[in-house]
C-alpha positions as CSV (number, residue, x, y, z in Angstrom):
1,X,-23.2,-76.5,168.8
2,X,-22.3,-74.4,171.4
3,X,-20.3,-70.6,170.0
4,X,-17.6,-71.7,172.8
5,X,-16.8,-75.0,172.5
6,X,-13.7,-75.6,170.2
7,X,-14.5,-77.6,166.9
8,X,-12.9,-80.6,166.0
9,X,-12.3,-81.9,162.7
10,X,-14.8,-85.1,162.8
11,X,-17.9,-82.3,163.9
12,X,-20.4,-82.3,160.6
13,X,-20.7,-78.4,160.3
14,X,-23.4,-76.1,158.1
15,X,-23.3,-72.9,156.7
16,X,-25.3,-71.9,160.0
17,X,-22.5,-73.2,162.2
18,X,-19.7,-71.7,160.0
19,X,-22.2,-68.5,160.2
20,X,-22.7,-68.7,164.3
21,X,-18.8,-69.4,164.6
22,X,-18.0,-66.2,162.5
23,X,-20.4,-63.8,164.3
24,X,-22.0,-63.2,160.4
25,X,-24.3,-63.8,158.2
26,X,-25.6,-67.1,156.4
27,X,-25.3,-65.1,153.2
28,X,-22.1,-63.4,153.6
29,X,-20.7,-67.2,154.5
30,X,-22.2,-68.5,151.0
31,X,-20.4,-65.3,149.7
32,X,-17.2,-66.1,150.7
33,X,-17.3,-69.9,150.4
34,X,-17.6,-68.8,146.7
35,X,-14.8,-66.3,146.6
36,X,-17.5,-63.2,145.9
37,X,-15.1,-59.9,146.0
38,X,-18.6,-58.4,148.3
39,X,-17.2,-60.2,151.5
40,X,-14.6,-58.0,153.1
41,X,-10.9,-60.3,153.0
42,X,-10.3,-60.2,156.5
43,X,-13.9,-61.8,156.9
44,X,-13.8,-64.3,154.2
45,X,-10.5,-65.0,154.9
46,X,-12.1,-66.4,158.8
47,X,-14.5,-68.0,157.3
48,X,-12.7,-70.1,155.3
49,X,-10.4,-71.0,158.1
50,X,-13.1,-71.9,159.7
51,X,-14.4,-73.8,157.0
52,X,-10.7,-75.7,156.6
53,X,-9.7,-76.2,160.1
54,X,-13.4,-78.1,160.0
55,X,-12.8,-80.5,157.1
56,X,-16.3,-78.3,155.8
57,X,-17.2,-79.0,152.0
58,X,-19.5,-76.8,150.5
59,X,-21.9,-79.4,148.3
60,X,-22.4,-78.8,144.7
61,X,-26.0,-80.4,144.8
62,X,-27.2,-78.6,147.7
63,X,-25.7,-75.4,146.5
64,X,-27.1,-75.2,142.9
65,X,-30.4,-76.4,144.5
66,X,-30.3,-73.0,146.8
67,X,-29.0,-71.0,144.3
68,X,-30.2,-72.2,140.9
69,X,-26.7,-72.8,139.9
70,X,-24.6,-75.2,138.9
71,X,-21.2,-73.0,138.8
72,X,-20.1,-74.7,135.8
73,X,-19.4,-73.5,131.9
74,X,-19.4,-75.6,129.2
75,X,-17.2,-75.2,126.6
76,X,-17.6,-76.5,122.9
77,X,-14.6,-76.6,121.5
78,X,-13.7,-78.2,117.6
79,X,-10.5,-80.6,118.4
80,X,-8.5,-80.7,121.7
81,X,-5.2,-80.6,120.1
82,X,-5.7,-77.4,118.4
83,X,-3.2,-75.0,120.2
84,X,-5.1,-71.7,119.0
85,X,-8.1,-73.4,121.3
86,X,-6.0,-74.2,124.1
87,X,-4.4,-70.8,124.7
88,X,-7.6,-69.2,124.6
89,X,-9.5,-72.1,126.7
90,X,-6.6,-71.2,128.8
91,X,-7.6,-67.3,129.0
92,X,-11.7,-68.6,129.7
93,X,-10.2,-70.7,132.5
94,X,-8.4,-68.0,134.6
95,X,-11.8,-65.5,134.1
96,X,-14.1,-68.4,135.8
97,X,-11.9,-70.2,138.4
98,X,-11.5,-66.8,139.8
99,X,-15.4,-66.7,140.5
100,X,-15.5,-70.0,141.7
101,X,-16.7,-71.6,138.8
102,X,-15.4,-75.3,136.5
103,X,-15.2,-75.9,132.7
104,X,-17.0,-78.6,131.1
105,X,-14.9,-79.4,127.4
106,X,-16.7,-81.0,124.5
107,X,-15.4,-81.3,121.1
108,X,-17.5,-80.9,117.7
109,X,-15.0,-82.5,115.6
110,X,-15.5,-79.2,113.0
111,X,-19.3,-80.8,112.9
112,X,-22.3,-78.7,113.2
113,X,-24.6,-81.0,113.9
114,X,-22.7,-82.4,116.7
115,X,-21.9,-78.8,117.5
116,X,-25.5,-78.3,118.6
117,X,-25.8,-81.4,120.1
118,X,-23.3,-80.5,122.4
119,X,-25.0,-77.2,123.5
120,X,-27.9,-78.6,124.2
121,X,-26.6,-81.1,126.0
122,X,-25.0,-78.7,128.1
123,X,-28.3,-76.9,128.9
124,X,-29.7,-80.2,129.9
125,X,-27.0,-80.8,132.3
126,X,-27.8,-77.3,133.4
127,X,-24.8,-75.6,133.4
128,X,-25.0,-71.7,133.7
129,X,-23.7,-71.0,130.4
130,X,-22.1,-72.2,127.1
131,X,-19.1,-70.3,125.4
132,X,-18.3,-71.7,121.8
133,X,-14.8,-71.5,121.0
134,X,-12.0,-72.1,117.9
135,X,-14.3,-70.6,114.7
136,X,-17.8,-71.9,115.7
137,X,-19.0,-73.8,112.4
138,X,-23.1,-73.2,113.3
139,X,-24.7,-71.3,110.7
140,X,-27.9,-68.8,110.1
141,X,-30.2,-72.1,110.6
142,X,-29.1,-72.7,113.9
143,X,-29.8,-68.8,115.5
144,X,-33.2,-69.6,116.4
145,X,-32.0,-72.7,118.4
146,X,-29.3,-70.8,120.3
147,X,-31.9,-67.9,120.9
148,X,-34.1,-70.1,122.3
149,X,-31.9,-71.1,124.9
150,X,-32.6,-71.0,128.2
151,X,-28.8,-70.2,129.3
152,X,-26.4,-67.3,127.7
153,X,-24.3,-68.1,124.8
154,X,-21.1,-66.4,123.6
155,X,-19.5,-67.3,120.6
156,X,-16.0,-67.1,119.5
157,X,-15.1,-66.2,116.4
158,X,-17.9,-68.0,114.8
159,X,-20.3,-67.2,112.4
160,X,-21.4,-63.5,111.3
161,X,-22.7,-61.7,114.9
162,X,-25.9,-60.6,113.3
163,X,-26.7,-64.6,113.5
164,X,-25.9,-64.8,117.1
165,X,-26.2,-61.6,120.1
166,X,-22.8,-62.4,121.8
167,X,-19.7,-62.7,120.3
168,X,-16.3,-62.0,120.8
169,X,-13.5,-62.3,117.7
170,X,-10.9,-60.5,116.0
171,X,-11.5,-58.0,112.3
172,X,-10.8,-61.3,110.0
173,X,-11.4,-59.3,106.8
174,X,-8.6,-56.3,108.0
175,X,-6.0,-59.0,109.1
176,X,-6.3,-60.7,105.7
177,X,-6.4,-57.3,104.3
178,X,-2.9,-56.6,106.4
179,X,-1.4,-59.9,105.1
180,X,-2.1,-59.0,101.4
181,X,-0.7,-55.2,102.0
182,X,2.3,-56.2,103.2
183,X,3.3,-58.5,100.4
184,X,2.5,-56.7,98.1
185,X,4.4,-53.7,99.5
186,X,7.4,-56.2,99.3
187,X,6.6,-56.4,95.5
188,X,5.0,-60.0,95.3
189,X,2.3,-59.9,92.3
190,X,1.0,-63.3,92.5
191,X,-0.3,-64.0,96.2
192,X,-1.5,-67.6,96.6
193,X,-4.2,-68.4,99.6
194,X,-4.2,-71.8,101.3
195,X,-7.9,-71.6,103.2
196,X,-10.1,-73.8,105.2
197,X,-12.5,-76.2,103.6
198,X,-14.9,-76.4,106.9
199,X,-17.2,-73.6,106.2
200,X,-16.3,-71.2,109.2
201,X,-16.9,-67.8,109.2
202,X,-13.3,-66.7,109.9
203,X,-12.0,-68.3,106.5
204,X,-14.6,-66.6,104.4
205,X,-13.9,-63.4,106.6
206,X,-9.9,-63.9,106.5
207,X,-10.6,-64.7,102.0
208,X,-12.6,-61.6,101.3
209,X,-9.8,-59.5,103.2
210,X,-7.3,-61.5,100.8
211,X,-9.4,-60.6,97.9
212,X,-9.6,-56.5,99.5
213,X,-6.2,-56.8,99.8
214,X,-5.8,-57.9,96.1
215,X,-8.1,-55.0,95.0
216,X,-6.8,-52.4,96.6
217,X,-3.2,-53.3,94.7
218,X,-4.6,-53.5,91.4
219,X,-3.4,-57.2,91.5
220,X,-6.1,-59.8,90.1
221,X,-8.6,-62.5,91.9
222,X,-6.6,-65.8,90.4
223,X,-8.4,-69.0,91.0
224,X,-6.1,-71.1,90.6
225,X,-4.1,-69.6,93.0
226,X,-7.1,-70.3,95.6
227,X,-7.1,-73.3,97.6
228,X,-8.3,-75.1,100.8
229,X,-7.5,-77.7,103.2
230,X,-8.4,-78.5,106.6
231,X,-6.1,-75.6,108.7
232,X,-3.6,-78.8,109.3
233,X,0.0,-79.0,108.2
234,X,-0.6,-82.5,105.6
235,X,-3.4,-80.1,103.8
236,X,-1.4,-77.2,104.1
237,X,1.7,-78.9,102.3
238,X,-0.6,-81.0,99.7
239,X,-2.0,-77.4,99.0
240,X,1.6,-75.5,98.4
241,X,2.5,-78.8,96.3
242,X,0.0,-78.0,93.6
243,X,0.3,-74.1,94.1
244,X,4.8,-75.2,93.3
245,X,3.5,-77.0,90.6
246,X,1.7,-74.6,88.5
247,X,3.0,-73.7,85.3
248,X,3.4,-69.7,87.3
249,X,3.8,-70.4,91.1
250,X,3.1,-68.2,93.5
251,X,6.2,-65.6,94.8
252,X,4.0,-65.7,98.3
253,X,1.5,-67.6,99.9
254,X,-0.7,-66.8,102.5
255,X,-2.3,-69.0,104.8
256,X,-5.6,-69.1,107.0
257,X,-3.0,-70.6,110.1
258,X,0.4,-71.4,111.1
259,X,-0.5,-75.0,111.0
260,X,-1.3,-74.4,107.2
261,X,1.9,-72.7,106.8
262,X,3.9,-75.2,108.6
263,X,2.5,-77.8,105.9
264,X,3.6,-75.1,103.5
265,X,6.9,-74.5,104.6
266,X,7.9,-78.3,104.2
267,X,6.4,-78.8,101.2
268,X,8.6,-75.6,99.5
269,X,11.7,-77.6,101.1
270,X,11.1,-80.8,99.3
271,X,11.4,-79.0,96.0
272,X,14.9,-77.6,96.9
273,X,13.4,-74.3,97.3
274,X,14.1,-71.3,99.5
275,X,12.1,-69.5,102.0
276,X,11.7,-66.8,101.4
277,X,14.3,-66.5,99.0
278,X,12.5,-67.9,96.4
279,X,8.8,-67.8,97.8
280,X,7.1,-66.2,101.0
281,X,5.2,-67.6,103.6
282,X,2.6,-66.0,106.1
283,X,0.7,-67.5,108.6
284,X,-1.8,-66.6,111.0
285,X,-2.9,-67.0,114.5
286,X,1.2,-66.6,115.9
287,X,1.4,-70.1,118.1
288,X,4.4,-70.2,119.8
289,X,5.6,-73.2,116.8
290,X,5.8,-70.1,114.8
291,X,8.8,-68.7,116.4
292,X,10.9,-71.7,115.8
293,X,9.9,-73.0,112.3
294,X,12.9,-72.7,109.5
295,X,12.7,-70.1,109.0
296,X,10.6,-68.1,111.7
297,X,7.2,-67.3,110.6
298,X,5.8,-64.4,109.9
299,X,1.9,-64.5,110.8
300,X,-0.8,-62.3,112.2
301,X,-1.3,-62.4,115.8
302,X,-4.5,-63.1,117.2
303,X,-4.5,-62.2,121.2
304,X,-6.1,-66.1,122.3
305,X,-5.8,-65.6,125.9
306,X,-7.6,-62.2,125.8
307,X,-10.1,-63.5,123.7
308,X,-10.5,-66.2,126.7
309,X,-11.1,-63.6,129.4
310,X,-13.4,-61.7,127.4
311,X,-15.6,-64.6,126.6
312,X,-15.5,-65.6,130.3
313,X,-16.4,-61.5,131.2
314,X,-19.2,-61.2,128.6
315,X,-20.6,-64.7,130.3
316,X,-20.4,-63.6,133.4
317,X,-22.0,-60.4,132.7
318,X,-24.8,-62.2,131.5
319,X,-25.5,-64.2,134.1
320,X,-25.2,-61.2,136.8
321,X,-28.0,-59.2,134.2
322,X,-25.6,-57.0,132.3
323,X,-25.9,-55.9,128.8
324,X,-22.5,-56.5,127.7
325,X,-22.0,-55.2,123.7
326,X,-23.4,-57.1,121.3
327,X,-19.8,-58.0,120.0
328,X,-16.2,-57.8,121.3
329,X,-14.0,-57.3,118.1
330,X,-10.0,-57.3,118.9
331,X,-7.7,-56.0,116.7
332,X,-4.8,-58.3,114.9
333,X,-1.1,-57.5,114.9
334,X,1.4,-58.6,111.8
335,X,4.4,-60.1,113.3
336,X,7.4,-60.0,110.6
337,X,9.7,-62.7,111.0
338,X,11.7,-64.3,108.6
339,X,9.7,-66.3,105.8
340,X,8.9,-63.2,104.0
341,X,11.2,-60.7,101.6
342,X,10.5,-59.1,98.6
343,X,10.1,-61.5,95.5
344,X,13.1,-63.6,93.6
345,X,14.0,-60.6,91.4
346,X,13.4,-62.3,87.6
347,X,9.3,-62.5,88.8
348,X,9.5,-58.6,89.4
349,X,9.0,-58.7,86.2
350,X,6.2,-60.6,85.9
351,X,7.8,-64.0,84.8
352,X,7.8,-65.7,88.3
353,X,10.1,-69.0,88.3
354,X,9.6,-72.1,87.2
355,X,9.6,-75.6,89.1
């Protein structure tokens, strides 16, 4: 093709035409064709004109045959409709579209077997590299597996980091901790905890902070006052149904998510009772539901989106041969709202009330 004749839209162009018509390099083409921030704008901005006014389509075969990539991530996640998992897939998304690269979703259904499957399967389709999101469920059996794998693997608040070399997740045991301190500090003595039955690492993290928090107030471990569903409102409000019908119910209850807590909330306000006028209710993970429940819950905040980028970042470092730390660990925030006060007055004195 001649450098002077005008292309039309129906000529079949390569990257050595685009590269001949641009007056550059086959690799700073490539470069540009996959946004790379090492091709100057003005020159990658002519080279995709180029590229448009030409109808050009860079080929995903042909490109992860030259470059031993596939420019895709694939994402385990453990349900679809979880809205903690979709802000921070959302967060994952904006880090890779911005290098040029696509998500590949797969749910676990909570299932570690399945889980694995899924990674795997992902390394067969050869995609670059697997992020596992939402409170990973794999545990200490499966490290070997994910060491062994020939593509990088970040998990998500999963399972303790020494099981795993990448991680990113928030201090489970200090928010749990924070939860605890704060009712207390409003005077409840009887905290209940509403966990998750799955076996992921950030319940047992998030229960040992409630316990720490318990501890450090002098206030006892109560069994009974310990239970777990499946971090879904109809769990969370069979849960606070037999924590109301205890013989002493709780004056708070805190819960391992605002799902949970939503469950909770309905189920105090089919026995006629007040929140948090007659019990407390905290949350955790701060979904936008928790602004507009009745009444507004107070949760800890987890920052999903961040956690998202920071996944895609440690990935991508990674896969460009950076070290990245071992483990990304975000601080939580408490965000009061108004399902917590201190405690109906008559349990101050230890008698609680009675349903």
């Amino acid at each position: 093709m001649s450098q002077n004749r005008p292309m039309k839209k129906n000529d079949t162009l390569s990257i050595k035409d685009i590269a001949r018509s641009a007056q550059v390099s086959h690799s700073t083409v490539s470069r540009a064709l996959r946004n790379s921030p090492l091709v100057n704008a003005a020159t990658a901005a002519r080279i995709r004109r180029i590229a448009l006014e030409s109808n050009f389509r860079v080929s995903a075969v042909g490109r992860s045959l030259a470059t031993g990539r596939t420019n895709s991530i694939g994402v385990v996640v453990s349900s679809i409709s979880d809205p903690f998992i979709a802000e921070v897939v959302s967060g994952l998304e904006e880090v890779t579209s911005a290098r040029g690269y696509s998500l590949i979703l797969a749910t676990s259904q909570g299932d570690p077997e399945r889980e694995i499957k899924m990674v795997r399967t992902f390394e067969e389709r050869r995609v670059d590299g697997v992020v596992l999101t939402g409170g990973s469920h794999l545990g200490p059996g499966y490290a070997p597996l994910i060491a062994g794998m020939n593509i990088p693997v970040v998990v998500m608040n999963g399972q303790r980091t020494a099981n795993f070399a990448y991680s990113v997740a928030v201090d489970n045991v200090a928010a749990g901790h924070a939860a605890v301190r704060f009712l207390a500090q409003l005077g409840h003595r009887r905290i209940a905890y509403i966990g998750d039955r799955s076996g992921c690492e950030s319940n047992t993290a998030r229960q040992e902070g409630y316990r720490q928090g318990l501890a450090a107030y002098e206030l006892p471990y109560v069994p009974e006052l310990v239970l777990v569903g499946d971090a879904q409102p109809e769990s969370g409000l069979l849960a606070m149904e037999q924590l109301l019908s205890l013989l002493e119910p709780p004056t708070a209850v805190f819960c391992f998510d605002d799902l949970t807590a939503l469950g909770a909330l309905s189920a105090i306000t089919r026995r006629h009772l007040r929140v948090p006028e007659d019990i407390s209710v905290v949350g955790f993970d701060d979904l936008l539901i928790a602004s507009y429940t009745q009444p507004p819950l107070t949760t800890i905040r987890q920052p999903k989106r961040l956690m998202g980028q920071l996944a895609g970042e440690t990935l991508f470092n990674l896969l460009a041969g950076t070290r990245p730390p071992d483990t990304r660990r975000l601080p939580t925030e408490l965000i009061v709202r108004e399902s917590t006060a201190p405690p109906p007055k008559e349990s101050r004195t230890g008698f609680g009330f009675r349903v």
